[in-house]
C-alpha positions as CSV (number, residue, x, y, z in Angstrom):
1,X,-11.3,-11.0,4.0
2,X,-9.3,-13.1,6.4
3,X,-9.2,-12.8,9.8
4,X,-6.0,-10.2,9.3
5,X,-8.4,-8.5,6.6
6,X,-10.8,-8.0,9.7
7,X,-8.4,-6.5,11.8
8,X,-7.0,-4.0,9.3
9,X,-11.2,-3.3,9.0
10,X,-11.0,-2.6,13.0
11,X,-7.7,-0.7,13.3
12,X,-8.6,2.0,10.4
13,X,-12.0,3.6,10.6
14,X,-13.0,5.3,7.5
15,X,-14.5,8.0,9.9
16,X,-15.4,9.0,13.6
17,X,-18.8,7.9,14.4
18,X,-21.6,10.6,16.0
19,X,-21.7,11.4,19.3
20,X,-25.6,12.0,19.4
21,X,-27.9,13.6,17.4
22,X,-26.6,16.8,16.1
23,X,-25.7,18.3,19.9
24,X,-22.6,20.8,20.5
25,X,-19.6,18.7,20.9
26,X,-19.1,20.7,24.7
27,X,-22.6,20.3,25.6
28,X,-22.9,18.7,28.8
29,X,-24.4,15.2,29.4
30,X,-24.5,14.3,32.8
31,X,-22.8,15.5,35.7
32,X,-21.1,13.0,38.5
33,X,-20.7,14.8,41.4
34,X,-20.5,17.9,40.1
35,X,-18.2,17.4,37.2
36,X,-19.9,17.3,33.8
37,X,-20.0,14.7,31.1
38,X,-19.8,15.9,27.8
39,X,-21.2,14.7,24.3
40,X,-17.5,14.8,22.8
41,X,-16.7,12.0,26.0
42,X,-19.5,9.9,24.9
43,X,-18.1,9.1,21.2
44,X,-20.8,6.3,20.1
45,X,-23.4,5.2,17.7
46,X,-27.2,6.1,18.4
47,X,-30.2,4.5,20.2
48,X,-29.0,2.4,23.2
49,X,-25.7,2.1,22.4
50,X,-25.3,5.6,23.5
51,X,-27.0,5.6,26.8
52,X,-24.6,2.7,27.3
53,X,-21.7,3.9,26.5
54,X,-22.8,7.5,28.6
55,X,-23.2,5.0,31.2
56,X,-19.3,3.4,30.7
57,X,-18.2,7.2,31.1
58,X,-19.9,7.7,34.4
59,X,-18.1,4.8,36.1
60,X,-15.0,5.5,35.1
61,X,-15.6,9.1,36.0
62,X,-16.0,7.3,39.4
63,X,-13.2,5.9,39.5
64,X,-11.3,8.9,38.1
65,X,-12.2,10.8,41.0
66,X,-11.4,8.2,43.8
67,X,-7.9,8.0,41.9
68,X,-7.1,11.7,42.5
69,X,-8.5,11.9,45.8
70,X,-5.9,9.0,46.6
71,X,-2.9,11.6,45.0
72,X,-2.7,8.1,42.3
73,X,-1.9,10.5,39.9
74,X,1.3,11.4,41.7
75,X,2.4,7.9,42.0
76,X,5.9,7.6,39.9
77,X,4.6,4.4,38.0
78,X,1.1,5.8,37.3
79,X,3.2,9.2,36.0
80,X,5.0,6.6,33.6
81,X,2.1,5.1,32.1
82,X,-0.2,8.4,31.5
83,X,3.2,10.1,29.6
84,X,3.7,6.8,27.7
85,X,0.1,6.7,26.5
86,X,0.1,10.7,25.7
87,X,3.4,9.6,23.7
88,X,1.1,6.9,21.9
89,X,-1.8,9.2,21.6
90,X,0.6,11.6,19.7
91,X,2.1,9.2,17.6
92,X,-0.7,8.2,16.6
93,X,-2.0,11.1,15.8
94,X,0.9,11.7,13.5
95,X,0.4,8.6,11.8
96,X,-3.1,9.6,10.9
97,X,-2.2,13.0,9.6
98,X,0.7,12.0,7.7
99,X,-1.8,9.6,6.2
100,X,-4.8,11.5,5.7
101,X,-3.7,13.0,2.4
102,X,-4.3,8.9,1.2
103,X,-5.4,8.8,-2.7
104,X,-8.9,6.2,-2.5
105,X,-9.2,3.4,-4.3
106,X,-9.9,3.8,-7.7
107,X,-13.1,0.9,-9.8
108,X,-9.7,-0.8,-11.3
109,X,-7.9,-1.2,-7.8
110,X,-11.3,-2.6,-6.5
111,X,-11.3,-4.9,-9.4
112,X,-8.5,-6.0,-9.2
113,X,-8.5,-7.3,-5.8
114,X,-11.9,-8.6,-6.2
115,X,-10.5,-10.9,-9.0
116,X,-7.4,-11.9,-6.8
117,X,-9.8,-13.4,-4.3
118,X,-12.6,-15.6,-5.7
119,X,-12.5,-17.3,-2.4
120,X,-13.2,-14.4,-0.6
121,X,-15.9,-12.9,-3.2
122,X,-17.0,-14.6,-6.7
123,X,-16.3,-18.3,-5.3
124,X,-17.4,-17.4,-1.6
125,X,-18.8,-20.7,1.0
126,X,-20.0,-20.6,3.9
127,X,-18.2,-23.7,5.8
128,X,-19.2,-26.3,8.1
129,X,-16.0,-28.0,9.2
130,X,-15.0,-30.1,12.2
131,X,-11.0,-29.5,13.3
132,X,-8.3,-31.0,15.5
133,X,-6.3,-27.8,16.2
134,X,-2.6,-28.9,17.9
135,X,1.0,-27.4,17.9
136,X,3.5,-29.9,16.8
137,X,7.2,-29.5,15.6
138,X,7.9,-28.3,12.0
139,X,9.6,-32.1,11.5
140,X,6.2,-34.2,12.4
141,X,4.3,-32.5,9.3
142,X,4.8,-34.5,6.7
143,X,4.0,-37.6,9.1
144,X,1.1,-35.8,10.2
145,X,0.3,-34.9,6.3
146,X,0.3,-38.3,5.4
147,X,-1.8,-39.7,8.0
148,X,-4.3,-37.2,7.5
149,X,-4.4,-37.9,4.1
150,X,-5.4,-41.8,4.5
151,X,-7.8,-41.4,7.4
152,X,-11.3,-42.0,6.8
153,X,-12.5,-39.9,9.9
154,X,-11.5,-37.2,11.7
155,X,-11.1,-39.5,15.1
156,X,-8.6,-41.4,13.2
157,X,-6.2,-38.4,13.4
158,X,-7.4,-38.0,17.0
159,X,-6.5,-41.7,17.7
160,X,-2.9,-41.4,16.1
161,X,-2.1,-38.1,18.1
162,X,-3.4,-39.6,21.0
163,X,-1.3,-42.6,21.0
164,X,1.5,-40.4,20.4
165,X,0.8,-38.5,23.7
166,X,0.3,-35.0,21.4
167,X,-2.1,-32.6,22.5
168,X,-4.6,-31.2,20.2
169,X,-8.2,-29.1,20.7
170,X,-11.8,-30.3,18.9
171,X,-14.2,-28.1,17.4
172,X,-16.9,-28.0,15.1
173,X,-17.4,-24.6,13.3
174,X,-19.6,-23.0,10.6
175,X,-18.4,-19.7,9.4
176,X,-18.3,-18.3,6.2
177,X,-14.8,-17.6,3.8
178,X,-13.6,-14.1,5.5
179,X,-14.2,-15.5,9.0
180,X,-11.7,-18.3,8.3
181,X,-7.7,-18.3,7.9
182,X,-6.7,-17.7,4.4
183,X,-4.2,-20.7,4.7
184,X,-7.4,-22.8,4.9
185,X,-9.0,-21.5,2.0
186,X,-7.0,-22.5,-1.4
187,X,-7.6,-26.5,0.5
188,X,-11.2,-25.6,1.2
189,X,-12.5,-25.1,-2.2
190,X,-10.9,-27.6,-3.7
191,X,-11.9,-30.2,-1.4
192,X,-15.6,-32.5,-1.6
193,X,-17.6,-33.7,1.8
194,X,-16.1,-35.8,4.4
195,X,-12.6,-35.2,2.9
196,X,-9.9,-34.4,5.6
197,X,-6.7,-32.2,5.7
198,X,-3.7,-30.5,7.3
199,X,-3.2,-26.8,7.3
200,X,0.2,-25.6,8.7
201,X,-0.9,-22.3,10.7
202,X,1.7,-20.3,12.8
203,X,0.6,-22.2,16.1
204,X,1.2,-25.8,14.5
205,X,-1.0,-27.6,12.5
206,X,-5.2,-28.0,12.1
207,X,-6.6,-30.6,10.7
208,X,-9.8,-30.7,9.2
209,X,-12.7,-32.3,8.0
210,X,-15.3,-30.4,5.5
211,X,-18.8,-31.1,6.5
212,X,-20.4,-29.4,4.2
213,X,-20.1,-25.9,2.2
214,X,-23.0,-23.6,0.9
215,X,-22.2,-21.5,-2.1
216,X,-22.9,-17.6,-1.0
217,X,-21.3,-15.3,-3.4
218,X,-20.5,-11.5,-3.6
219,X,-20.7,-9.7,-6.4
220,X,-18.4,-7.0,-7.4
221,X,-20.7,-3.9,-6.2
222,X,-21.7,-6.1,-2.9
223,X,-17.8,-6.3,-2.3
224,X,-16.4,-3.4,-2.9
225,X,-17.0,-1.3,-0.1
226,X,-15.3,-3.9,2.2
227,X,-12.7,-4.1,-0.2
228,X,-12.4,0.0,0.2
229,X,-11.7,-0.5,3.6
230,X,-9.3,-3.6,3.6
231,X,-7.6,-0.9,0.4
232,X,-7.6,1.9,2.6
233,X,-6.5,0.4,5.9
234,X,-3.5,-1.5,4.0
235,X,-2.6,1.6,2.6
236,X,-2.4,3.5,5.9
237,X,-0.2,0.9,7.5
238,X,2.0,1.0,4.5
239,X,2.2,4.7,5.1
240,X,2.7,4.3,8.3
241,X,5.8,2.2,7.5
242,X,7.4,4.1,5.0
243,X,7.1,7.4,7.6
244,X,9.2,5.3,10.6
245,X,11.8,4.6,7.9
246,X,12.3,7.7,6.7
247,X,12.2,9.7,10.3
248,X,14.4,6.7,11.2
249,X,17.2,7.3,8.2
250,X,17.1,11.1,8.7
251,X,17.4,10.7,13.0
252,X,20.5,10.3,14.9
253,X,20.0,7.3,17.6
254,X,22.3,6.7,20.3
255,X,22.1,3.4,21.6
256,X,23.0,3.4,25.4
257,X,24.0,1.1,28.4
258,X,23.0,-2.3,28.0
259,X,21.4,-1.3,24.4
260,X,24.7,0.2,23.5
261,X,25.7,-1.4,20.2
262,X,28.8,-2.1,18.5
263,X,30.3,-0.5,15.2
């Protein structure tokens, strides 16, 4: 459960959350200067997080009606942006349709992935590292590699980059497996205290030096409903995908003007 795994987690909700307790979806809330609020606008969990949010739709009520009293809405650019996000709100919608019909994930599936990622799962730390985070060209790696390799503290590296006028970031962390980059990991459980290395990422380079590491496993039944998810969000994206292609193959698309392409 990388950082990417908790993204996917974000973007696909297995379901919509409740509004309040058990009221009519029309039933109003407030009203802000005469113009109600209902439950359906105030789409949250329970407890305080609900008066919150209730709170978050008032304002921007407020500001909704100062807009229109200003005729915003019949300003050409703020015309552009409310049709291009109906447009989004409507793709999207057909995204989540199309995908709806989405198989689950059957025990073996779950299995499966659980046994592809002992890191993540079966073998799962929870990290203390410290980290010189940089970007540096692809051709200084190996250099970079190297020197990491025979330095006996992190402020070694920070010495060498230093002295090469290189920019680089400090930090000290403590996060468990899925809160890390999954590049780090396959280095991470193979290395012992106080041992330092480099990790291309898409930025550049870290390097890092592992404190210390706790064992904190997850079983198979502990895992699986995040696995569930991470299963179901991937296979919505990948639905998702294979949709655009197809309405793409079966469209006709006219390039024009500057876009205009040649045969």
């Amino acid at each position: 459960m990388n950082r990417f795994f908790l993204l996917l987690l974000l973007a696909f909700p297995v379901g919509c959350e409740k509004a309040a307790a058990d009221r009519p979806a029309a039933q109003p809330v407030a009203k802000v200067n005469g113009t109600e609020i209902s439950v359906q606008q105030v789409r949250t969990s329970t407890g305080a997080a609900v008066a919150q949010a209730l709170e978050k739709v008032i304002d921007r009520e407020l500001l909704v009606q100062k807009a229109l009293a200003a005729k915003l809405d019949r300003d050409p650019q703020v015309v552009q942006s409310m049709e291009n996000a109906r447009r989004q709100v409507l793709a999207q919608a057909y995204l989540e349709h199309a995908a709806a019909a989405a198989a689950g994930s059957t025990r073996d599936e779950v299995r499966a992935f659980y046994e592809e990622n002992p890191a993540l799962f079966a073998q799962r730390r929870i990290y203390r590292l410290r980290e010189l985070v940089l970007s540096a060209p692809a051709e200084l790696m190996d250099v970079l590699r190297a020197e990491a390799a025979k330095a006996r503290e992190l402020e070694d590296v920070a010495a060498w980059l230093r002295a090469r006028a290189l920019k680089f970031s400090t930090d000290v962390v403590t996060e468990p497996a899925e809160q890390l980059p999954l590049a780090y990991l396959p280095q991470l459980m193979r290395m012992k205290p106080g041992e330092i290395a480099l990790v291309a990422t898409p930025p550049g380079a870290s390097v890092v030096q592992l404190v210390h590491a706790e064992e904190a496993p997850l079983s198979e039944a502990q895992a699986a409903p995040l696995i569930e998810r991470f299963l179901a969000g991937r296979r919505r994206l990948e639905i998702a995908a294979a949709e655009v292609k197809r309405l793409r193959e079966v469209a006709t698309i006219e390039y024009l003007g500057e876009f205009k392409r040649g045969n």
